[in-house]
Every structure is written in C-alpha cells, then in structure tokens.
N, CA, C and O atoms as a Maestro MAE file, in Angstrom:
{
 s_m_m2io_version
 :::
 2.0.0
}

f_m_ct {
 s_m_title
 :::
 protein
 m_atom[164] {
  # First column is atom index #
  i_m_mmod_type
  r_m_x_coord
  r_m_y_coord
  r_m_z_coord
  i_m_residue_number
  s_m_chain_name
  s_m_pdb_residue_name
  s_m_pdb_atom_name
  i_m_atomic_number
  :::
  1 25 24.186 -45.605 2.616 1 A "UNK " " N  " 7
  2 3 24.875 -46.705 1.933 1 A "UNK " " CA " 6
  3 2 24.554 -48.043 2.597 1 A "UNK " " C  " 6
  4 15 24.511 -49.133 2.025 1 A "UNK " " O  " 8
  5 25 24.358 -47.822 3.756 2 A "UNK " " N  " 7
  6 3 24.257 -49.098 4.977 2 A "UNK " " CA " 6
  7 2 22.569 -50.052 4.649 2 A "UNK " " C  " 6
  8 15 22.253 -51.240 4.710 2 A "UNK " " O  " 8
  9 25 21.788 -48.703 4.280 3 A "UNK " " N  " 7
  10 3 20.215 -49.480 4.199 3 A "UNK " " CA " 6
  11 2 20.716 -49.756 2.754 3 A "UNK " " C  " 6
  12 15 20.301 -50.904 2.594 3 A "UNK " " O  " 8
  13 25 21.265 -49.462 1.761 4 A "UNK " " N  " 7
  14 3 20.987 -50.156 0.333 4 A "UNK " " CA " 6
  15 2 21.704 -51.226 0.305 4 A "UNK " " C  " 6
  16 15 21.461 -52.161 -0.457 4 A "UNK " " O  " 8
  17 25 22.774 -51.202 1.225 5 A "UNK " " N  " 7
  18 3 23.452 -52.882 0.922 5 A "UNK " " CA " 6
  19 2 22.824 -54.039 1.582 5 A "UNK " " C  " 6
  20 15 23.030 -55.197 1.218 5 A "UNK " " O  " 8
  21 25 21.700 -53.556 3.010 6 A "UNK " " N  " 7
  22 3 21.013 -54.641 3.605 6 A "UNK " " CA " 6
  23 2 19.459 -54.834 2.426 6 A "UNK " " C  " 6
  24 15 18.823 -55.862 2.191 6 A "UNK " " O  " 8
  25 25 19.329 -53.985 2.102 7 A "UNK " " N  " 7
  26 3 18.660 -54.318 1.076 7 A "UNK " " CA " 6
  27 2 18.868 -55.251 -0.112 7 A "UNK " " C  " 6
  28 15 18.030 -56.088 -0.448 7 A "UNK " " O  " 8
  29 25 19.496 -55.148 -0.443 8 A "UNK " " N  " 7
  30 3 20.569 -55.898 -1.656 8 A "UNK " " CA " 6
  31 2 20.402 -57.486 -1.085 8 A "UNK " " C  " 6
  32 15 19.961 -58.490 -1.644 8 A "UNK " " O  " 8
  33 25 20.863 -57.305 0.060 9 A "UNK " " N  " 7
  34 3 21.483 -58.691 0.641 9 A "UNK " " CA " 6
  35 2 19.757 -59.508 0.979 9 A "UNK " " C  " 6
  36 15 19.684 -60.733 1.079 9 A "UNK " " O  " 8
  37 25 18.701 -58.751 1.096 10 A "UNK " " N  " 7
  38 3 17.404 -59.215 1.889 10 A "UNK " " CA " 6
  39 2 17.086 -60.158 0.290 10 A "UNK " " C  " 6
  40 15 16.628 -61.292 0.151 10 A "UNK " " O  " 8
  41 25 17.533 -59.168 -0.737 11 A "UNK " " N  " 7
  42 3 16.624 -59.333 -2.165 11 A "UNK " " CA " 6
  43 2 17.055 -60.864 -2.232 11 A "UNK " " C  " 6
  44 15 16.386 -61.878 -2.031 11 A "UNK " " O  " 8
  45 25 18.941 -60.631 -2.721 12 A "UNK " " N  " 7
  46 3 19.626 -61.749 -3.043 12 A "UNK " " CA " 6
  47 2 21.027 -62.094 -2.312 12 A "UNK " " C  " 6
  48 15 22.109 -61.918 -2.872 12 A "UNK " " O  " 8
  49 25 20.936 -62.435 -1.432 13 A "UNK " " N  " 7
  50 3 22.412 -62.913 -1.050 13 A "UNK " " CA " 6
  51 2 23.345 -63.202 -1.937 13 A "UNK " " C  " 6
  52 15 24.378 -62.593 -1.654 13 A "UNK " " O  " 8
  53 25 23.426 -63.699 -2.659 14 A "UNK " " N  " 7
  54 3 24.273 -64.197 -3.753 14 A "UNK " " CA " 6
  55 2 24.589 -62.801 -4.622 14 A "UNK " " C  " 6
  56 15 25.748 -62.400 -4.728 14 A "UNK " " O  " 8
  57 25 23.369 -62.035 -5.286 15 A "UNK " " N  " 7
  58 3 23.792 -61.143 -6.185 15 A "UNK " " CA " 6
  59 2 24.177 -60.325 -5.169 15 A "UNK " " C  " 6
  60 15 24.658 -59.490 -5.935 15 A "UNK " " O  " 8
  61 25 24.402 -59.790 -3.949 16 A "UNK " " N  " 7
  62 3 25.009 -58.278 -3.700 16 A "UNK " " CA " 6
  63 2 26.544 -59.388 -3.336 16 A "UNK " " C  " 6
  64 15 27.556 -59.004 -3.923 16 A "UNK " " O  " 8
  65 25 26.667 -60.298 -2.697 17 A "UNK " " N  " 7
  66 3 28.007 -60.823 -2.523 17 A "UNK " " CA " 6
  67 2 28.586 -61.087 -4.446 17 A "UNK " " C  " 6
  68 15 29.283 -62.073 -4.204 17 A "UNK " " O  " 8
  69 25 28.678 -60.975 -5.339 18 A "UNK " " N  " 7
  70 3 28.893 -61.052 -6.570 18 A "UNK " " CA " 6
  71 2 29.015 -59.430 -6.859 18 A "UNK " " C  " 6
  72 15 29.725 -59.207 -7.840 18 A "UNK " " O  " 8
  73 25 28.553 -58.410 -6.310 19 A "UNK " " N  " 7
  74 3 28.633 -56.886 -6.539 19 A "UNK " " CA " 6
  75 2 29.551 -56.771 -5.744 19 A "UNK " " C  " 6
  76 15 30.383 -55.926 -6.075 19 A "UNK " " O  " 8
  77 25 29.817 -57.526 -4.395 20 A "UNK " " N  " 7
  78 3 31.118 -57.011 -3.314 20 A "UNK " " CA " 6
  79 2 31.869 -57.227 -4.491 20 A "UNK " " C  " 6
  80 15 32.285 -56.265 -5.137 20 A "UNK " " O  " 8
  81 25 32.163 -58.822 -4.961 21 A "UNK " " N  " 7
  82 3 33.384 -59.132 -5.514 21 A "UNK " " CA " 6
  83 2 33.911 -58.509 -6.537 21 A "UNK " " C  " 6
  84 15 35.090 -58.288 -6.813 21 A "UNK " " O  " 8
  85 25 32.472 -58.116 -7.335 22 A "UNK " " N  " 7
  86 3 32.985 -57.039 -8.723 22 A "UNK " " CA " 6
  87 2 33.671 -55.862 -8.436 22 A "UNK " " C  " 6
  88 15 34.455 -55.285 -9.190 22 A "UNK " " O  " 8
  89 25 33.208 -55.396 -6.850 23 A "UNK " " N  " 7
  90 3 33.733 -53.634 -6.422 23 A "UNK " " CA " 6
  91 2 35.633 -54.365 -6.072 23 A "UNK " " C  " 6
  92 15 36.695 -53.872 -6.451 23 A "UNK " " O  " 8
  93 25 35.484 -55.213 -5.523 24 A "UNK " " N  " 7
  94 3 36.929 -55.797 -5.225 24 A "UNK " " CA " 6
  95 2 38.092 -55.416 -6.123 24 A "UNK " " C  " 6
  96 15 39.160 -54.809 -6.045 24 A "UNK " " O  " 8
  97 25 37.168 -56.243 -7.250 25 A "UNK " " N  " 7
  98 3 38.179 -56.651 -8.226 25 A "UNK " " CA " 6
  99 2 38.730 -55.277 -8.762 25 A "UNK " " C  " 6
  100 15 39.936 -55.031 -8.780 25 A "UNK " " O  " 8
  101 25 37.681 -54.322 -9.236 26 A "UNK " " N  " 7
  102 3 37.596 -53.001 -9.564 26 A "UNK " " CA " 6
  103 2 38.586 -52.532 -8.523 26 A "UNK " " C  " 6
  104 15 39.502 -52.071 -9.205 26 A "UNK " " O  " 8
  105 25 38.954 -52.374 -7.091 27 A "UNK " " N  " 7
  106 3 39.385 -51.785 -6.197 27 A "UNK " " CA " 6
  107 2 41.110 -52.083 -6.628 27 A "UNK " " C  " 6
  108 15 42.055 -51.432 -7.075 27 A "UNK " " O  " 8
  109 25 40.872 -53.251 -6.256 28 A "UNK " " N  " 7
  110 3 42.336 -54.484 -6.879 28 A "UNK " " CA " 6
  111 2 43.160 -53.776 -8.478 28 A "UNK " " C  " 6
  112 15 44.342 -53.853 -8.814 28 A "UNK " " O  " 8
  113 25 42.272 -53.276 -9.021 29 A "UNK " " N  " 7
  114 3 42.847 -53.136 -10.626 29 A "UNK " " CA " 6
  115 2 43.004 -51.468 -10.698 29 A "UNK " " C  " 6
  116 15 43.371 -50.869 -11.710 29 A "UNK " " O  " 8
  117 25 42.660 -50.852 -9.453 30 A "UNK " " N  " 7
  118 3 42.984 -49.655 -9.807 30 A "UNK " " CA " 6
  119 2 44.134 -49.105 -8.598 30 A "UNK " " C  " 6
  120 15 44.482 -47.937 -8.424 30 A "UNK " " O  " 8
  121 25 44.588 -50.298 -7.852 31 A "UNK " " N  " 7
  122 3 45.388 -50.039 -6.947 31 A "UNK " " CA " 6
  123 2 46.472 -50.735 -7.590 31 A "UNK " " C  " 6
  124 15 47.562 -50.215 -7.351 31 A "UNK " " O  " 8
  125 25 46.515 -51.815 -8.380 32 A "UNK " " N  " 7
  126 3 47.529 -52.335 -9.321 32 A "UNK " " CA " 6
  127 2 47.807 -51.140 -10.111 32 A "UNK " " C  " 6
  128 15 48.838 -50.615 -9.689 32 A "UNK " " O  " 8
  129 25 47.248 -50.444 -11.181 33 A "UNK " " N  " 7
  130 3 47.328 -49.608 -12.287 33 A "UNK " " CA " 6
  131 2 48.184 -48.488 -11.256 33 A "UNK " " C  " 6
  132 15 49.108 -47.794 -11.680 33 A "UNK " " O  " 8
  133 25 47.760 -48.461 -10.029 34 A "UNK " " N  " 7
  134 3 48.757 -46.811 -10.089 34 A "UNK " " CA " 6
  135 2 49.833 -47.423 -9.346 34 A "UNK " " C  " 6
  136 15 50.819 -46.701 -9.198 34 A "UNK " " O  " 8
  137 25 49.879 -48.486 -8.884 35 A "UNK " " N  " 7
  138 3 51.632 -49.223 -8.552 35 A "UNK " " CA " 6
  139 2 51.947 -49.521 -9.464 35 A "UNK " " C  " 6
  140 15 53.008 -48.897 -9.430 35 A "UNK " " O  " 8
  141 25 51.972 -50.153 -10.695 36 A "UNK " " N  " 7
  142 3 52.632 -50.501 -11.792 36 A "UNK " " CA " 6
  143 2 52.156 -49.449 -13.127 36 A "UNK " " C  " 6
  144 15 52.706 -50.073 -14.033 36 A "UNK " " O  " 8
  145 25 51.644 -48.536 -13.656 37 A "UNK " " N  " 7
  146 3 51.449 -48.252 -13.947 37 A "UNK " " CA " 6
  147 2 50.203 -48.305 -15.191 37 A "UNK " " C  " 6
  148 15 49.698 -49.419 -15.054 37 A "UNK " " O  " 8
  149 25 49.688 -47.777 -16.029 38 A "UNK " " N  " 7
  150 3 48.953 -48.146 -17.283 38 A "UNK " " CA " 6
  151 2 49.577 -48.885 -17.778 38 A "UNK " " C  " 6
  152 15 49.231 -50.065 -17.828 38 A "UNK " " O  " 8
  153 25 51.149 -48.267 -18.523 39 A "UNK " " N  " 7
  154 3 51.890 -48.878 -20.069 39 A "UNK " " CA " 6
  155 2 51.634 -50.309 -19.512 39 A "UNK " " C  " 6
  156 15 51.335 -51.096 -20.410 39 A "UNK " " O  " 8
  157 25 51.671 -50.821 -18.334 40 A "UNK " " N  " 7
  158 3 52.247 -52.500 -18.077 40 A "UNK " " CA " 6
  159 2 51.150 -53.382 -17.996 40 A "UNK " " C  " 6
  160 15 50.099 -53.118 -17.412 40 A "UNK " " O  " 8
  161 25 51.364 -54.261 -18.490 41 A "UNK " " N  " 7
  162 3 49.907 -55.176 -18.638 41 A "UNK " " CA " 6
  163 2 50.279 -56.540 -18.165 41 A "UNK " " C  " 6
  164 15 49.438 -57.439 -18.149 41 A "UNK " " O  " 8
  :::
 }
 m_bond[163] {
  # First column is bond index #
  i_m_from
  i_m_to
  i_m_order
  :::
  1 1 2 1
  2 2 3 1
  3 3 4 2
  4 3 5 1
  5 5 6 1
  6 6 7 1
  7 7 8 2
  8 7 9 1
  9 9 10 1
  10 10 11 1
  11 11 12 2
  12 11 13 1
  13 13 14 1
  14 14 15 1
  15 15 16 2
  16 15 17 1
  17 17 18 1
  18 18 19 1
  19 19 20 2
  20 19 21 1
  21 21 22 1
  22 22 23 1
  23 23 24 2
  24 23 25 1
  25 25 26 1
  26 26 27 1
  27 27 28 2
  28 27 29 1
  29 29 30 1
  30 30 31 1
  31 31 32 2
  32 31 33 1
  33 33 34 1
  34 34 35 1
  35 35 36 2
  36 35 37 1
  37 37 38 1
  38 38 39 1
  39 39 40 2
  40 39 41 1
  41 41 42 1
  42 42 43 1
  43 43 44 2
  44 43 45 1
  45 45 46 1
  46 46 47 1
  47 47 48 2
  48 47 49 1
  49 49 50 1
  50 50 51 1
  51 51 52 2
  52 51 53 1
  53 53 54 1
  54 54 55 1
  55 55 56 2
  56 55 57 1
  57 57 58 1
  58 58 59 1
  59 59 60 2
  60 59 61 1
  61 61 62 1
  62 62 63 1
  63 63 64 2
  64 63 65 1
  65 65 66 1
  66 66 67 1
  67 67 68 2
  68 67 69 1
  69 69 70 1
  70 70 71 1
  71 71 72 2
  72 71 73 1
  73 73 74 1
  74 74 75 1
  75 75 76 2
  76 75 77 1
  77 77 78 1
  78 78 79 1
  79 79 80 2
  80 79 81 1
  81 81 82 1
  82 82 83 1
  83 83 84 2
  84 83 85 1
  85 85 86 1
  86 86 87 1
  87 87 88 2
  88 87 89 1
  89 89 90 1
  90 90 91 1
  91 91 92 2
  92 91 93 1
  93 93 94 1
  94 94 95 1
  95 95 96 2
  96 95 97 1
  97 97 98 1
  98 98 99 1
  99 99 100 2
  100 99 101 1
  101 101 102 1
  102 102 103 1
  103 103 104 2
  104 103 105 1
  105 105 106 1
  106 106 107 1
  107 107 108 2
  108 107 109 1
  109 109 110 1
  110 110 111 1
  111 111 112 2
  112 111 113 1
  113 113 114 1
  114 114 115 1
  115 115 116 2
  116 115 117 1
  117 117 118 1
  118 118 119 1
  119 119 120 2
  120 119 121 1
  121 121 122 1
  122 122 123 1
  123 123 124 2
  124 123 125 1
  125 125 126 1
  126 126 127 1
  127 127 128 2
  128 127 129 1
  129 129 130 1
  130 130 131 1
  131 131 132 2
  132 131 133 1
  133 133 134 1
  134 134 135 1
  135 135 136 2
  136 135 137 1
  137 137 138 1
  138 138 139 1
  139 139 140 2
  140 139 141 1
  141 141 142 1
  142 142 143 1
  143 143 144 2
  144 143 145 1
  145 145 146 1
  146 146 147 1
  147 147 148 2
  148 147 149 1
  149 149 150 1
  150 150 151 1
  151 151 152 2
  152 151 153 1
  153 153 154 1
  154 154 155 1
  155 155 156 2
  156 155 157 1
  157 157 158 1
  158 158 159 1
  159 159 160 2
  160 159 161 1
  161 161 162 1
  162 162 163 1
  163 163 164 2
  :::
 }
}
C-alpha cells in the first residue's frame, strides 16, 4: 500500500492529496451513517 501511495504522490501531488480527501470524506459518511443512522439525512 506504502509503494502505491509514494507513487501516486511522485506522479501528482495534488491528485493523490484529492484521493486522501475523497477516502476522508467516504470514511466521514460511513462513520456518520452508522451513528445516526441511514433513515436520517
């Protein structure tokens, strides 16, 4: 996992920091969903 993210980062700095933030957000919305549940939006 360690060589594909220094890879990432050699290609584009910008695009793998924009993939952190997308995994974030993703991380963020599925740790919301099981504290508050689905029904709640």
């Amino acid at each position: 996992m360690s060589q594909l993210k220094m890879e990432g980062e050699q290609l584009s700095p910008s695009c793998s920091n924009q993939l952190e933030m997308l995994n974030i957000k993703e991380e963020n919305k599925a740790l919301w969903v099981r504290r508050w549940g689905k029904n709640r939006k």
